[in-house]
N, C-alpha and C positions, 0 to 999 in steps of 0.2 A: 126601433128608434135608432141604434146603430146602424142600418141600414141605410135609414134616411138620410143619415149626419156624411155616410161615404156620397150616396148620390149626390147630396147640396154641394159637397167638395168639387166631385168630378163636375159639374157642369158649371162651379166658378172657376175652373181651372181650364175647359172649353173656352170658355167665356173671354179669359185671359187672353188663350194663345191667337182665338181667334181676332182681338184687336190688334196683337201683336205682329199678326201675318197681316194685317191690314192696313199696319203703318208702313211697317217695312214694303209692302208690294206700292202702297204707294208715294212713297221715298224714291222707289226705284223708277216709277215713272217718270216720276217730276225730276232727274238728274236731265242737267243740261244736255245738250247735244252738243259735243264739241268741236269745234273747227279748227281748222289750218290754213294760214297762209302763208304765200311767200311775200318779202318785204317789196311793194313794187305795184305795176299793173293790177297785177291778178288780185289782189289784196284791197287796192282803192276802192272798186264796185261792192267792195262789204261795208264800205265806211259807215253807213246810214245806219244800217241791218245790227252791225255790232252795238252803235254808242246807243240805239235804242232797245235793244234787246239781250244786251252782254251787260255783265258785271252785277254786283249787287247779290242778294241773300235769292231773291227770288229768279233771276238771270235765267232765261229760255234755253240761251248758246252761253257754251262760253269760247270765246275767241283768241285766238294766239297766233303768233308769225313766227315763221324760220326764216333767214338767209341762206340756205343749201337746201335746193328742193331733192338730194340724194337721202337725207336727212327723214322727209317726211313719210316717203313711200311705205317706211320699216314701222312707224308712227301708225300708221294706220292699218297696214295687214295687222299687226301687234292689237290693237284695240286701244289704242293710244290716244286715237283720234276717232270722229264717226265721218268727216266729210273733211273733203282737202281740197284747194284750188292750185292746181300745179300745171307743170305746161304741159300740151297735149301731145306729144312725143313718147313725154316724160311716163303720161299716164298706158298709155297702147303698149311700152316696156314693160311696166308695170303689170297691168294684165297677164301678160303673156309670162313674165315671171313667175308672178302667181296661180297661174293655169283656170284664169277668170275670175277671180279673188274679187277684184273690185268691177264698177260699173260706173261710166262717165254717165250725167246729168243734163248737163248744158255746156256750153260756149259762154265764157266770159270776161274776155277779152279778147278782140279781133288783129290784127297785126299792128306792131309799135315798133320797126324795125326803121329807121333813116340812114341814109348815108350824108354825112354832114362836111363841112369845105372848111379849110383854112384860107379865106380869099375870097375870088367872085367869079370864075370862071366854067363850072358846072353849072348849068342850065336844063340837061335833061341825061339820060344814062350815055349814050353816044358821046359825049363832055371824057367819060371816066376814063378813056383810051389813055393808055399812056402816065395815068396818077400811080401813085401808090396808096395803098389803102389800108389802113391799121383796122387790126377786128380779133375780138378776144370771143370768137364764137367759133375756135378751129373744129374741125370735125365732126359741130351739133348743128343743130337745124340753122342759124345764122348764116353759117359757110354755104348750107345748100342755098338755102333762098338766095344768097348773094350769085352765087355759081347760075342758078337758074334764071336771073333777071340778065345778068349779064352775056350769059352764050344764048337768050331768045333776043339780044339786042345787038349779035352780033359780037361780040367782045369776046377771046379767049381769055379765061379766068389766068391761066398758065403761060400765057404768052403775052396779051396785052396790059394787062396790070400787073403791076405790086403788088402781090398780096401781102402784107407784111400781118402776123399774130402774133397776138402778149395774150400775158394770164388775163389782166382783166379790166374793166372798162376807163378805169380811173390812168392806166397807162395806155389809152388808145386817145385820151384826151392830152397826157403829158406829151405825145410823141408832136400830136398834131401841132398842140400849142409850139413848139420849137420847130416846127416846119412848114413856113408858107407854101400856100398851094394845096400843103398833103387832103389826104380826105378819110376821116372816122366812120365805121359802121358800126352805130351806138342806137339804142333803144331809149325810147320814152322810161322814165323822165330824167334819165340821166343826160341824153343830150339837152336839157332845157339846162339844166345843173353846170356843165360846160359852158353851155354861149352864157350862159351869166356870169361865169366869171371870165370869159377872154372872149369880149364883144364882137371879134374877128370870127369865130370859129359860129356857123349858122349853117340851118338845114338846106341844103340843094338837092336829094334824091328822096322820093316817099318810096318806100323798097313795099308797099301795103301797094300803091295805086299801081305800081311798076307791076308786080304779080297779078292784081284784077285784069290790066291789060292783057297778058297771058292768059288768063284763065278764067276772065268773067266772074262777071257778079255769083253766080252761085257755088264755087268754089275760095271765098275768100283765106288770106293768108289770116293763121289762127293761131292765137300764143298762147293763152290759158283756158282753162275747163274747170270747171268742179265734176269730183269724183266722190262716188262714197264704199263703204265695204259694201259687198252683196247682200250679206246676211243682214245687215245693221238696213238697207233701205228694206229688204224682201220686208223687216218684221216691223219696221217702222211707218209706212205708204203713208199714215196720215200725216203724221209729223213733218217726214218731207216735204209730202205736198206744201202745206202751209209755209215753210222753210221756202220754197222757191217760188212762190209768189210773195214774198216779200223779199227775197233776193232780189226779183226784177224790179219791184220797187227803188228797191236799195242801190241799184246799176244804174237806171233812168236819173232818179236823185243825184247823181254822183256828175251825171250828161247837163242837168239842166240848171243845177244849184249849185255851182262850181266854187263860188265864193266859202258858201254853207257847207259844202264836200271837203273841201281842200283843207278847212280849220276842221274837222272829224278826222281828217283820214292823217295830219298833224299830232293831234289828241292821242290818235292811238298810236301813233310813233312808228307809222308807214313808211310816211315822207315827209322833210320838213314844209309846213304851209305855202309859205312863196313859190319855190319852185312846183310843187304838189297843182298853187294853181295856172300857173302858165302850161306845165304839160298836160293838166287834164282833156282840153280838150284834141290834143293827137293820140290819146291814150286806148281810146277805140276800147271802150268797155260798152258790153252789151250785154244781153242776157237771151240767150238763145234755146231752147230744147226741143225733145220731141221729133218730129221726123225731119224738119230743118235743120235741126243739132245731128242730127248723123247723116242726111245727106251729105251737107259740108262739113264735117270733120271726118267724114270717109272718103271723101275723095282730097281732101286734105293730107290725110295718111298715105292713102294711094300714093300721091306722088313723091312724101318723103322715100316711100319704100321704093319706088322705081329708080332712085339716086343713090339710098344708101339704107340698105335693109335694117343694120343696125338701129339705126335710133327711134326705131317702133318696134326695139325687140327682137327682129329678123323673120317675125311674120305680120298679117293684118289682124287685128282683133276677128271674131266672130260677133253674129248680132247680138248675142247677150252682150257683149261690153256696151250697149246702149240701152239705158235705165229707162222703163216705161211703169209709168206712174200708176 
């Protein structure tokens, strides 16, 4: 009788632990996947994705911004984050930091780089001779792309322009605003944020078309990427997956619904709505992966590294920094 009375115990005590390990395992499944972005571009192509699948008890992702993509990189080796949309530069450093840590996804933003006029007198790159040019992008990929459109146009960066750099975009718009003629090299959407308030100041150089022409359609100029840790997609594949077929969703959405996008991507306190939607559409958000997503963002890398090793780290990634699904 004793006997029986230990067995009844022991297997409601199985019984127990095993519903116990069965909530908890799946608690753990159902925790969001969390995201990162930075306040801007890279950020807008989530708008869709988030306000319908973020926040709430039941919440798929849960989604957040930074203003310092320095910020995010430590965010996500840490496990802070599972995916992050940061600039593609930023992520090839990263990598090679980490000695393969992370693994790029896709392309999700294509280039938003302008050079913008106080005036009316630039009409195509050839026009810049002779301007001076304020740009709060010294030393990062901004400078190069500027440097590269302009010595394949003929123009010495060092000798025919001003290059004049400040800290940061808001004083490349103060300098301009107080000097007719001068010329900004400013990014979506902040140049849209500018000509709205000093009606003078409007876009004369696409620094995105100016590169295609150098380098064709299948090398285009490329600003953000989603990344995610290695370990976190190797053990996740399905979740991803689904993850990024509704990202492209969520990207197109953002291309086609601009009115609908721009009040979302407002909501989540990206960017304010008005300007959100006049620069949506120079904002070149796409959704790219797969072997077109490393085609061009390898030969994308390629030529930051041929200019200035550093800002991909000081080598190329290797193929695993491209996530295959």
């Amino acid at each position: 009788m004793k006997q029986r009375v230990i067995t009844r115990t022991v297997c409601v005590v199985l019984i127990v632990l095993s519903v116990f390990f069965s909530v908890s395992c799946t608690k753990q499944a159902s925790e969001p996947i969390n995201i990162v972005a930075l306040k801007g571009p890279t950020a807008m192509g989530l708008a869709q994705l988030a306000t319908e699948y973020a926040g709430g008890e039941d919440a798929e992702y849960a989604f957040s911004l930074e203003s310092q993509p320095e910020l995010v990189g430590p965010m996500l080796l840490q496990g802070e984050c599972d995916l992050a949309a940061l600039p593609a530069n930023l992520t090839a450093a990263l990598y090679n930091k980490s000695e393969g840590e992370i693994q790029v996804i896709a392309i999700n933003t294509l280039g938003v780089l302008y050079l913008a006029e106080n005036g009316d007198s630039i009409k195509n790159v050839s026009d810049l001779r002779s301007k001076t040019i304020y740009s709060a992008g010294k030393g990062a990929t901004p400078e190069i792309v500027l440097r590269i459109v302009l010595e394949n146009n003929g123009i010495d960066p060092d000798k025919d322009v001003n290059l004049v750099f400040v800290s940061e975009h808001a004083e490349v718009v103060a300098r301009m605003s107080a000097e007719e003629g001068s010329v900004g090299h400013l990014p979506e959407p902040y140049l849209t944020v500018a000509s709205g308030k000093n009606p003078s100041i409007h876009r004369a150089v696409d620094l995105n078309a100016a590169w295609t022409d150098i380098y064709g359609e299948a090398s285009p100029l490329i600003t953000g990427v989603l990344v995610g840790r290695k370990d976190f997609l190797q053990e996740h594949k399905e979740e991803v997956k689904v993850f990024c077929e509704r990202y492209g969703y969520s990207a197109n959405f953002a291309v086609e619904n601009i009115d609908a996008a721009a009040k979302m991507i407002s909501d989540l306190d990206i960017f304010e709505e008005l300007p959100a939607k006049k620069a949506l559409p120079e904002c070149n958000i796409v959704y790219i992966d797969g072997e077109d997503m490393k085609d061009q963002l390898s030969a994308y890398l390629e030529t930051l590294f041929s200019v200035n090793p550093q800002v991909v780290g000081n080598k190329l990634p290797s193929d695993d920094f491209y996530f295959t699904p």
